[in-house]
C-alpha angles and dihedrals in degrees: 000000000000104000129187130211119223115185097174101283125139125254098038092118086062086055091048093053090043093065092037096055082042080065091251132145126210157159130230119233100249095166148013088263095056088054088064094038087054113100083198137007132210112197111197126189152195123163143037123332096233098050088046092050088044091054087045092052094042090050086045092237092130106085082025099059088046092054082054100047092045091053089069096244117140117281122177115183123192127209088313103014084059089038088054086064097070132069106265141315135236087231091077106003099186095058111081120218123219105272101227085128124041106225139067139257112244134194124251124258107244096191090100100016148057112253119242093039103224119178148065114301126167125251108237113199114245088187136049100253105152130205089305091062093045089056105043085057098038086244096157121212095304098267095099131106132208135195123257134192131174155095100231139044140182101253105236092231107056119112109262108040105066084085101056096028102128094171138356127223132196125224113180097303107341132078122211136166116282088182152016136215132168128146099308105347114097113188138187137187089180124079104234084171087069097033103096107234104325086064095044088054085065098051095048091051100057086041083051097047088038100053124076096190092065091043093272112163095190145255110343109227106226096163089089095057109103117251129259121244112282087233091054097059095029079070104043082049091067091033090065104023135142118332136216108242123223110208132204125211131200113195098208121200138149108253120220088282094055095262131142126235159145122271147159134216130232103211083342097306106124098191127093117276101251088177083164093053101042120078123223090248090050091055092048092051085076108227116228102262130220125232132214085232133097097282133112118257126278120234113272131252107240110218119206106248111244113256130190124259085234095067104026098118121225091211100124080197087060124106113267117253114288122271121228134164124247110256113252121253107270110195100158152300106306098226081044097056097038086050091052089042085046085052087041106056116262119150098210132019116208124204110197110173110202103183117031124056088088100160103313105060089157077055103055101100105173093055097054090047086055076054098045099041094045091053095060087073112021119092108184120070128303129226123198127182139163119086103003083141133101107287134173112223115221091261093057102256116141123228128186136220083238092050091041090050100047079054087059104045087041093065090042117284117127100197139017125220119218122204129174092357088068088051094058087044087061101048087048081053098052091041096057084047089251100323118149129218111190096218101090120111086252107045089048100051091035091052084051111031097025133259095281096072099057111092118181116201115208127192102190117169124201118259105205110225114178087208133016085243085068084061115092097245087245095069100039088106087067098051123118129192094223088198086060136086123251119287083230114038092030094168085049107097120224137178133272107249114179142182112267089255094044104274116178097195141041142175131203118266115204114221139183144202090043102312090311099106125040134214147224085235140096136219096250097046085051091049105049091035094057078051094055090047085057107258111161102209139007127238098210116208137183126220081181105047103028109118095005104095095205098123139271124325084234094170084067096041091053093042090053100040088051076055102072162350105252119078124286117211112205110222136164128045100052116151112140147009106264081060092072096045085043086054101049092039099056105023116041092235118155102214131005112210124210132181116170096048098045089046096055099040083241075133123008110220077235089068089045089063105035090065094036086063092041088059094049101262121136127235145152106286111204 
């Protein structure tokens, strides 16, 4: 019986449906007892070493699972799971590991990379393993890539690992173990769970190998292949290396029946143009917009419905035409459309849910079963943003962020976004001159879940400025010149993008409640505070740029990404192809994010990344 251990992590339900949908059945380990019943163990995980080691100690798994380990039965351990077998780990140095391997887990270096890493990378094999290897451990032809997450890493060099190394992996200078094999221990720092294909193959193989019943012989041993000249895999490490990541987004509200779909914002209005039906005076009324980000829904613009000229009644004493609202966009189902973006590529899916998550998101239960449905049969990571923040149902009861986002993960996501609430986090921060409280949405998921599964959403708009002495001295950080090249890409010509009266300058103005309601905080302050709290990558919109597919607002890209030394994920402006490969060749950014034209087929994510690898980019292939 395959059983797997669950200590209160997120993104064990991925796992679960990875297996399902492999045809598997299987228990959780629910008890000490079920450890010892198991004839093989997979151990997922998403989260922080101490906190994982912590749930494994309260539950009493720890002596058990070494017994386990030590009887010779099957263990896979994923990210985590594979993290647990070692001594101990920088990331909490007073929790011991289990000291299957004798070495320690160590933090990545941030000076030439972004920290978590988050993206496809390749496996390179640190062994000679040969064709039978590869096969035993679903390990393709080399060209595969697999998605990695995480802060900290086992350094490929230390004493200790080079025993039990399966497979290396490169992340900007420095190597470090992707995977682990020794007797009867499988590890992975990778999620195949969350690897499309290429990872699912290698969790069908060990549960092949594993399994008797299916003609399964057991583990193949490769740590007694010999292993392969250091020059040979020092060059198929640069060959694979770290991907851009092209990421889809599904706006999700209910529609006026109650529905819920997809949609897409022009300029953050979500509901169908009526310009015949829509007077001058009403346009210029400036009705409240909606965001893509995590906010409730502004109040809706009524257009007058069009009459004919043959029954429009002269009677100044008669009522005036009939109101009605325009009808929302309507672009699809959302598990539908995350299924077809899954088929057709994507390397994320983003749920941003711009209307529900009133005050119940625990409560919201069409939204986590668009959650729970999508991640039967997506395999890439999950976003999922709208309401991850303390809320009070009707009855009384309290819930926190940190409750409404294990919900979450517990039905498949694999990271929340925050929106406005982080804003509000962040002025709390600056006001208490850095100080941090503990108490915010952010600080308090990232502390339990890690760092890579905090997204924060922004929504900065630019503020025109004709010289920098027009910008208040506080937010001077956050101006650009908008005649000038890139800070960091200075020979990369760019063009000129002024202000609509010439400015020459501008600066980043934060917002909340979707764009509506601005703030007395910049972009950069936001960025390097969310930082601070403890988020582990930015969703970088655009007020500017959303709806208007003319491209990236790179300047901002670039500005925030200088910023700081979590990932920056480029969103809002997209219209064609040659606007990805513009984004990664002049900002560092490590994914851009569309929705509309995706949505609409105006540009298939296949022809994304068919010209991102034509210009030399690299990306997942499928």
């Amino acid at each position: 019986m395959l059983y797997l251990l669950d200590y209160g992590a997120g993104n064990v339900a991925s796992l679960a449906n990875s297996v399902r949908k492999l045809g598997y059945e299987f228990k959780w380990v629910q008890t000490p007892e079920d450890i010892d019943k198991a004839d093989r163990i997979l151990f997922p995980g998403v989260g922080a070493f101490g906190s994982a080691m912590a749930g494994l100690r309260k539950r009493g798994f720890v002596e058990p699972l070494k017994a386990y380990i030590a009887s010779g039965r099957p263990y896979m351990g994923i990210c985590i799971g594979m993290q647990a077998l070692f001594e101990e780990s920088d990331e909490s140095p007073e929790d011991k590991g289990l000291g299957i391997i004798p070495a320690k887990v160590g933090r990545f270096s941030s000076a030439d990379k972004s920290v978590p890493c988050m993206g496809y990378n390749g496996a390179t094999e640190r062994r000679d393993i040969g064709d039978e290897g590869r096969e035993a451990y679903g390990l393709g032809d080399g060209g595969d890539s697999y998605y990695f997450v995480h802060s900290y890493r086992v350094d490929a060099t230390q004493p200790g690992v080079e025993d039990w190394s399966l497979t290396w992996t490169q992340y900007g200078d420095e190597k470090y173990v992707s995977s682990v094999q020794k007797g009867n221990v499988f590890g992975t720092q990778f999620h195949p769970e969350k690897s499309g294909a290429a990872g699912l193959a290698v969790v069908e193989a060990w549960l092949r190998s594993t399994d008797p019943t299916k003609g399964g012989k057991g583990m193949l041993d490769t740590s007694v292949k010999p292993l392969r000249p250091i020059t040979d895999v020092d060059a198929d490490l640069v060959r694979k290396g770290f991907t851009k990541r092209i990421v889809a987004c599904l706006d999700v509200r209910a529609n006026d029946d109650g529905d819920l779909v997809v949609t897409k914002g022009d300029q953050y209005d979500v509901r169908e143009a009526d310009d015949s039906a829509t007077t001058a005076d009403e346009h210029a009324s400036g009705a409240p917009e909606e965001s893509a980000a995590t906010s409730p829904s502004a109040p809706v613009a009524e257009t007058t419905l069009p009459t004919s000229t043959s029954t429009v009644s002269s009677d100044p004493s008669a009522p005036p035409p009939a109101k009605r609202q325009r009808q929302v966009r309507n672009l699809g189902k959302p598990v539908d459309l995350a299924r077809r973006y899954y088929a057709e590529g994507a390397d994320e899916v983003a749920f941003l849910n711009i209307t529900s998550f009133r005050s119940c998101p625990l409560h919201d239960q069409p939204m986590l079963d668009v959650i729970r449905q999508a991640a039967e049969t997506v395999f890439v990571p999950l976003t999922i943003g709208g309401g991850i923040r303390d809320t009070t149902d009707p009855d009384g009861t309290s819930r926190s962020a940190l409750e409404v986002a294990g919900t979450y993960f517990r039905c498949g996501a694999d990271k929340v976004s925050i929106g406005s609430d982080a804003v509000f986090a962040v002025e709390e921060l600056l006001a208490a001159d850095g100080a941090k409280s503990g108490k915010s949405g952010i600080e308090q998921i990232s502390y339990a879940y890690g760092a890579q599964a905090v997204v924060v959403s922004f929504d900065p708009k630019r503020v025109y400025a004709a010289s920098l002495d027009d910008i208040p001295a506080v937010h001077r950080p956050s101006a650009v010149d908008l005649s000038a090249p890139l800070a960091s890409t200075p020979d990369t010509p760019l063009r000129a993008d002024l202000g609509p009266k010439g400015e020459q300058f501008c600066w980043y103005q934060c917002t909340v409640r979707g764009g509506r309601e601005t703030r007395d905080i910049d972009v950069v302050q936001l960025a390097q505070g969310v930082e601070k709290l403890g988020a582990g990558e930015i969703l970088l919109n655009s007020v500017d740029k959303d709806g208007s597919k003319s491209g990236f607002d790179c300047r901002l890209v670039d500005l925030v990404r200088r910023s700081v030394g979590i990932p920056v994920v480029a969103s809002s402006g997209a219209g064609k192809v040659d606007d990805f490969s513009e984004v990664f060749a002049v900002t560092d950014v490590e994914a851009a994010l569309a929705a509309g034209i995706f949505h609409r087929k105006e540009v298939p994510i296949e022809d994304v990344k068919a010209h991102l690898v034509k210009e030399g980019v690299k990306v997942r292939r499928v």
